[in-house]
LUMGU-657996 format. One line per field, with one value per residue (C-alpha): residue number from 0; residue in three letters; chain; z, y, x. Coordinates in steps of 0.2 Angstrom, whole numbers, plus 5000, padded with zeros to 4 digits. Layout:
i <- [NUM; ...]
aa <- [Ala; ...]
ch <- [A; ...]
zz <- [Z; ...]
yy <- [Y; ...]
xx <- [X; ...]
//
This chain:
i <- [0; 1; 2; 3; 4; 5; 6; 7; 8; 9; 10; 11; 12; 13; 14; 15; 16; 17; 18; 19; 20; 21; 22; 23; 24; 25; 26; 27; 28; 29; 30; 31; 32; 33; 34; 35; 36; 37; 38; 39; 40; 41; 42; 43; 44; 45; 46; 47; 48; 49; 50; 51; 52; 53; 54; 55; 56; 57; 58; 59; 60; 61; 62; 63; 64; 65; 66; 67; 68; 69; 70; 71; 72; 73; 74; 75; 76; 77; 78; 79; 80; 81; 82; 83; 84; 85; 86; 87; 88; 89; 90; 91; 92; 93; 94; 95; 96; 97; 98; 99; 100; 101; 102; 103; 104; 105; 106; 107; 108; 109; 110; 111; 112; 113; 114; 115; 116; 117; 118; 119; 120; 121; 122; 123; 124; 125; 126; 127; 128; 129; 130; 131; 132; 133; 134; 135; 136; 137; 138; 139; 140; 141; 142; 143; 144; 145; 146; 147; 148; 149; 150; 151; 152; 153; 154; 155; 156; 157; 158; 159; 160; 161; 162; 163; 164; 165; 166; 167; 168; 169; 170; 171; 172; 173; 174; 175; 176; 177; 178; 179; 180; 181; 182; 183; 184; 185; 186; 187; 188; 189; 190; 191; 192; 193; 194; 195; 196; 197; 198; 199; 200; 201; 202; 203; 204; 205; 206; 207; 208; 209; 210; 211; 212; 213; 214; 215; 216; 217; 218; 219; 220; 221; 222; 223; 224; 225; 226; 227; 228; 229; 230; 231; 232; 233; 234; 235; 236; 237; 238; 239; 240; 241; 242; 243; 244; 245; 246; 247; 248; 249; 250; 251; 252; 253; 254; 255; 256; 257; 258; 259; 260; 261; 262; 263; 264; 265; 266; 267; 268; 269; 270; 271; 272; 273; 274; 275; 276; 277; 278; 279; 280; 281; 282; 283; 284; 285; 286; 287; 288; 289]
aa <- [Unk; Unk; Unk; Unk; Unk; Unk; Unk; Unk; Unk; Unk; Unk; Unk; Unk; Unk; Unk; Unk; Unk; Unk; Unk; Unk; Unk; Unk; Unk; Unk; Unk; Unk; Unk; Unk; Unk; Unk; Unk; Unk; Unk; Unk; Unk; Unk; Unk; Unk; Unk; Unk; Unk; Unk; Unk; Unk; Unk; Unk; Unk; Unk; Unk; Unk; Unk; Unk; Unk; Unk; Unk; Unk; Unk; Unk; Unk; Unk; Unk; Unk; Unk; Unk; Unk; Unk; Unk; Unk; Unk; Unk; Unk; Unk; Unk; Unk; Unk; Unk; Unk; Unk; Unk; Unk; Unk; Unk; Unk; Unk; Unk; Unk; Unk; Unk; Unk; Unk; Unk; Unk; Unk; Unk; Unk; Unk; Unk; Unk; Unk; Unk; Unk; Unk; Unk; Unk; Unk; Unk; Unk; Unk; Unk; Unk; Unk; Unk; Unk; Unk; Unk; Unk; Unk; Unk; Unk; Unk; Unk; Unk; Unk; Unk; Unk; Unk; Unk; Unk; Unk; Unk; Unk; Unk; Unk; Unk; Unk; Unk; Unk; Unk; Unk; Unk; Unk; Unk; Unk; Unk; Unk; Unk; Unk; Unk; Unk; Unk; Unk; Unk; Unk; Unk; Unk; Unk; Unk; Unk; Unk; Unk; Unk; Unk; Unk; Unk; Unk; Unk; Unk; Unk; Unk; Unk; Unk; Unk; Unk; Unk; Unk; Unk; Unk; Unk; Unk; Unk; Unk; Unk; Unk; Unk; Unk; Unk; Unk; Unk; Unk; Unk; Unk; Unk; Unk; Unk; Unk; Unk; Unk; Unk; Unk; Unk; Unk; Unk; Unk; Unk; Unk; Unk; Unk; Unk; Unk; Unk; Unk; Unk; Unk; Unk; Unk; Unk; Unk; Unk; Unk; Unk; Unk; Unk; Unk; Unk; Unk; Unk; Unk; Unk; Unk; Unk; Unk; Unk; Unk; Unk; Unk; Unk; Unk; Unk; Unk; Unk; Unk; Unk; Unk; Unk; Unk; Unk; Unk; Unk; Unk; Unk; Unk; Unk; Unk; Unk; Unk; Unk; Unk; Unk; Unk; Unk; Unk; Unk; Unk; Unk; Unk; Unk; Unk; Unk; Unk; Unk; Unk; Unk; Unk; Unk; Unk; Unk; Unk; Unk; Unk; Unk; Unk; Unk; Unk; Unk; Unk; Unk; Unk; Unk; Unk; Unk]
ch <- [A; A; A; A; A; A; A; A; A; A; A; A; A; A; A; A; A; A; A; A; A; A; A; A; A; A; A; A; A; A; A; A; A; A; A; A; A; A; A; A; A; A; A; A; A; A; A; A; A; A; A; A; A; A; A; A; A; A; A; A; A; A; A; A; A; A; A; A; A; A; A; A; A; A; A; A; A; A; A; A; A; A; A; A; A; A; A; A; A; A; A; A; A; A; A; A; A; A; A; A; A; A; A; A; A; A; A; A; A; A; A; A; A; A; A; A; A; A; A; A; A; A; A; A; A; A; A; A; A; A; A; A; A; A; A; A; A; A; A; A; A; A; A; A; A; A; A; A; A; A; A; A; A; A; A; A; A; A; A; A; A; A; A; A; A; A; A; A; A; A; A; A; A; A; A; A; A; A; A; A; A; A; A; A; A; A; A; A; A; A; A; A; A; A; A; A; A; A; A; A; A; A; A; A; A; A; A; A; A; A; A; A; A; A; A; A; A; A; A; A; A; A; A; A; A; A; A; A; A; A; A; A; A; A; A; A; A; A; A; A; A; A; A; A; A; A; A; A; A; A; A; A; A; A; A; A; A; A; A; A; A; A; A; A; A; A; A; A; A; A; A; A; A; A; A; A; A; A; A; A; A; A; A; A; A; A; A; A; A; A]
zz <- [5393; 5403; 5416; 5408; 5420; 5408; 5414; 5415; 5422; 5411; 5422; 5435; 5425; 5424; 5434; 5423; 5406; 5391; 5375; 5361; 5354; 5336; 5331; 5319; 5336; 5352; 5360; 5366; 5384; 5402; 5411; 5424; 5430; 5445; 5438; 5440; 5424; 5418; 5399; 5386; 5372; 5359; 5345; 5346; 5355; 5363; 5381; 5396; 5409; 5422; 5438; 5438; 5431; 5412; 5404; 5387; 5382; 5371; 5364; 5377; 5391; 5404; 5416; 5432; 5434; 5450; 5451; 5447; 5445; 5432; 5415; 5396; 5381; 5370; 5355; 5346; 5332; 5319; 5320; 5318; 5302; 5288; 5278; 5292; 5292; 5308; 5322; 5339; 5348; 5365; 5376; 5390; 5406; 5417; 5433; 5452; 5466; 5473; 5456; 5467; 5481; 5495; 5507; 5493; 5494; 5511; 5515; 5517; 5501; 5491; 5500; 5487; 5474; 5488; 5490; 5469; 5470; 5486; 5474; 5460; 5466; 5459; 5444; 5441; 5426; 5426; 5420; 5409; 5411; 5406; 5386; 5394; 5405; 5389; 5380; 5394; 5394; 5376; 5379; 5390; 5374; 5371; 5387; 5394; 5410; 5426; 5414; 5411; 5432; 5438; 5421; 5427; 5443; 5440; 5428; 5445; 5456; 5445; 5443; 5463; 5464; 5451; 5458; 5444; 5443; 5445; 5453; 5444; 5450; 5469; 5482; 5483; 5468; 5477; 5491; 5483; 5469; 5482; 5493; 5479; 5485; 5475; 5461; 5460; 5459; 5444; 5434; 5438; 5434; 5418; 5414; 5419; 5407; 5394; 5394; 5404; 5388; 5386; 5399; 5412; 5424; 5443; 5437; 5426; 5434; 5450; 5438; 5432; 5451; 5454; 5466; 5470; 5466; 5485; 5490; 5477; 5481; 5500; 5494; 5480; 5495; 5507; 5496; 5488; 5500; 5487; 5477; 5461; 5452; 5457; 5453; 5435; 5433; 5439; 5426; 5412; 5416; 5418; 5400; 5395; 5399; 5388; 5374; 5377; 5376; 5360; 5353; 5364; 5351; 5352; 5371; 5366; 5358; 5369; 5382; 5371; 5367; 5386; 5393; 5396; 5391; 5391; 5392; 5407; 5417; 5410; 5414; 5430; 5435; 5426; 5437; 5452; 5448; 5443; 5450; 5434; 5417; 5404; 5395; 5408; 5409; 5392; 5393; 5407; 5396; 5381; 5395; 5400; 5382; 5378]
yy <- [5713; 5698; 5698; 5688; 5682; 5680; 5667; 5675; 5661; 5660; 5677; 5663; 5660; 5676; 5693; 5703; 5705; 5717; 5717; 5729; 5726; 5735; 5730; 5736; 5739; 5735; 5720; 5724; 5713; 5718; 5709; 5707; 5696; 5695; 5705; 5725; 5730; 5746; 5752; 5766; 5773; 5774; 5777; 5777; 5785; 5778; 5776; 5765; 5759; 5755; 5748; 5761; 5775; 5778; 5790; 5795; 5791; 5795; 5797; 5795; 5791; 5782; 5769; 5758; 5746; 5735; 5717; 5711; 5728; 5726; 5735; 5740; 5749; 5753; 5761; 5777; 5770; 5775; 5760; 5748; 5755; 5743; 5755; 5761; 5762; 5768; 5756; 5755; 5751; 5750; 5745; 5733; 5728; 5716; 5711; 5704; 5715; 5705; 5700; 5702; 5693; 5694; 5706; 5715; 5731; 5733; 5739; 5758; 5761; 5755; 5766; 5771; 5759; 5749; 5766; 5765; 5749; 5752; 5770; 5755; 5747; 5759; 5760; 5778; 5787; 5799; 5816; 5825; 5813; 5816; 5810; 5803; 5790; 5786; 5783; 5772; 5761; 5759; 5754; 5741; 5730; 5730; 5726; 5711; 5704; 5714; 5732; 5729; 5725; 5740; 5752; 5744; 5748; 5763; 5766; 5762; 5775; 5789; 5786; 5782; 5801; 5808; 5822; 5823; 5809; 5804; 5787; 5780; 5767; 5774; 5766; 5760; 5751; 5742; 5738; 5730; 5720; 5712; 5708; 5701; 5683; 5677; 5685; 5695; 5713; 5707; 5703; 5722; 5731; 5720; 5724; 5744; 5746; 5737; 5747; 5765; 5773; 5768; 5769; 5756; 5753; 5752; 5734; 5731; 5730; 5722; 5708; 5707; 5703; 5692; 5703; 5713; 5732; 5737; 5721; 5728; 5747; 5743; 5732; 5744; 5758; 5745; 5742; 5757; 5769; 5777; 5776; 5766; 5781; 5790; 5780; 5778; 5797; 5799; 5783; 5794; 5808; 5802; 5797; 5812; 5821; 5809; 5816; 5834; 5835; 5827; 5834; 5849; 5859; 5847; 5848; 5842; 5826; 5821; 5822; 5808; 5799; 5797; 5788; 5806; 5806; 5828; 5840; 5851; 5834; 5831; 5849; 5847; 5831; 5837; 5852; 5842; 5829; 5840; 5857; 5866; 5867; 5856; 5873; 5878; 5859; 5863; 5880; 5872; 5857; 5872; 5882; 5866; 5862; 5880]
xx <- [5139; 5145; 5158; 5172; 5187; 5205; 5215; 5234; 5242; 5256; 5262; 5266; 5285; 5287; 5290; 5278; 5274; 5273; 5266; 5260; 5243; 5236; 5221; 5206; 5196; 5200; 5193; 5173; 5173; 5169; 5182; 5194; 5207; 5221; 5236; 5236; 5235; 5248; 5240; 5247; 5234; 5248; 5232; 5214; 5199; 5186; 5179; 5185; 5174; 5181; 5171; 5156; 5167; 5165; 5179; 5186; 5203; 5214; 5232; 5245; 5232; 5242; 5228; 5233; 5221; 5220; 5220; 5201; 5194; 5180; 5185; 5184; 5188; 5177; 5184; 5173; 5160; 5171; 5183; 5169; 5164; 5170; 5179; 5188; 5207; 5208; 5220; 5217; 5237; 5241; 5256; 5247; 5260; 5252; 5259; 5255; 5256; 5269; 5279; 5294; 5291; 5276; 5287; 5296; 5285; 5283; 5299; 5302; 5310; 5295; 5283; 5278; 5275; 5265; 5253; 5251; 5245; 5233; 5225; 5224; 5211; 5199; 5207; 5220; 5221; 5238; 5234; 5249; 5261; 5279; 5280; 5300; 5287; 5279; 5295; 5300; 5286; 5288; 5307; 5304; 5298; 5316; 5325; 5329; 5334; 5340; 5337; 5320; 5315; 5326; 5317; 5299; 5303; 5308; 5292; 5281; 5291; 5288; 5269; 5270; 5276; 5264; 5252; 5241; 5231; 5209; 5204; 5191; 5180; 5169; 5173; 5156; 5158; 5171; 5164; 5148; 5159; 5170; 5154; 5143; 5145; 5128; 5132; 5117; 5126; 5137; 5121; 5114; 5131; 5131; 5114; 5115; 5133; 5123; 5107; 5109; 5107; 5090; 5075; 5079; 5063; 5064; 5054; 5064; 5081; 5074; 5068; 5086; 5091; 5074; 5068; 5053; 5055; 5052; 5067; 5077; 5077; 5082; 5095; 5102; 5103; 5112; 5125; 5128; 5122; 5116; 5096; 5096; 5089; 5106; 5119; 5108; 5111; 5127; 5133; 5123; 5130; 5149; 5146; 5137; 5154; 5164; 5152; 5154; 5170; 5170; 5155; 5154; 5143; 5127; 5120; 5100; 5108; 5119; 5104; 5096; 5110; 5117; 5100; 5086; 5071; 5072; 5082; 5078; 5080; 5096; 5103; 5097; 5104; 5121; 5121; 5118; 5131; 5146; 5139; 5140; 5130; 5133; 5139; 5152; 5158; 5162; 5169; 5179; 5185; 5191; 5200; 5212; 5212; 5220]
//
């Protein structure tokens, strides 16, 4: 899963852009580029990943991701099934920060916006967002000229003042991926989002950065303040979540199929992680559903 820079440059004639994308599937690439990037699930489900985070979306999901903030979406296995009739659609809105001039958001009447675009650089996902912002979104595929800045603009404010929302990608994440000058980080993020759900070796992820294991171990904690082990667990377990809550009757294979070798290890690591069973994650998940 290679880390795959788009070129956006044709943003540089225009303010921001706007396109509605349906496909089969959507497109399976680990990427990022220097546009904040504003998407609407109209149809599909899958999981996102985004920096380190790893989240399931669906219908109406709303996402902000900042400008070069590592991401993907990864649609369910159904839509890669050849007999599948399934469509995966999205409204995609990329931008600049400063698509309006470089001092345009730092005046007090833009506050706001210039706080939303700070938060995006982990990556924001809006929880139970008015259906009238979707509809806007989807309205600005028909505006033209001044009516579709002020609409955008508009657009932002009320996502600026949205309470609701989960930022996505640690701080940590960040912090390392802006650092990694010698690219060695990008290579084991690449490698950990291609294989966590299978047994990745202490050896075999320090041979990924050509490094000893001992080397590797003090450098992982350095960067991520954090042991290699850990942030392994806390990615199966981020996607162990996105499995319950769509196969929340199945617990033992959802253990397997999110990266554990056995169950007791990954109940214990799930407890740890989100500080409740894997049973009471789903309980919880039914009672917000209700």
């Amino acid at each position: 899963m290679k880390l795959h820079l788009l070129d956006r440059s044709t943003l540089n004639d225009n303010t921001f852009s706007i396109k509605k994308n349906c496909y089969p599937y959507f497109l399976k690439l680990w990427h990022h580029h220097p546009d904040l990037e504003l998407v609407v699930i109209n149809k599909s489900t899958g999981t996102c990943f985004v920096g380190d985070a790893i989240e399931k979306f669906e219908k109406n999901d709303i996402v902000l991701i900042g400008a070069d903030l590592p991401h993907m979406w990864l649609n369910d296995d159904v839509y890669f099934r050849k007999d599948s009739k399934l469509l995966a659609e999205a409204v995609a809105i990329h931008f600049k920060k400063d698509f309006l001039g470089k001092q345009f958001f730092e005046i007090s009447e833009m506050k706001n916006i210039q706080e939303l675009f700070l938060r995006s650089q982990n990556g924001i996902k809006f929880i139970n967002v008015d259906p009238n912002i979707i509809n806007d979104i989807e309205n600005l595929l028909v505006l033209n000229g001044f009516e579709k800045m002020i609409s955008f603009l508009s657009i932002l404010n009320k996502l600026a003042k949205h309470k609701a929302y989960k930022l996505l990608a640690s701080d940590g994440f960040l912090n390392t991926f802006n650092k990694s000058e010698n690219k060695v980080l990008d290579k084991v993020y690449e490698y950990i989002f291609k294989n966590f759900t299978k047994p990745i070796t202490l050896n075999e992820i320090a041979s990924v950065a050509n490094m000893n294991p001992s080397a590797f171990s003090r450098f992982f904690k350095r960067v991520n303040r954090k042991l290699f082990s850990k942030y392994l667990n806390e990615i199966r377990i981020g996607y162990a979540c996105k499995l319950l809550m769509e196969q929340n009757n199945n617990i033992a294979s959802i253990c397997y199929e999110s990266g554990f070798n056995n169950l007791s290890n990954f109940n214990r690591q799930f407890k740890l992680i989100t500080k409740m069973s894997p049973k009471a994650y789903i309980k919880q998940h039914q009672n917000k559903n209700d």
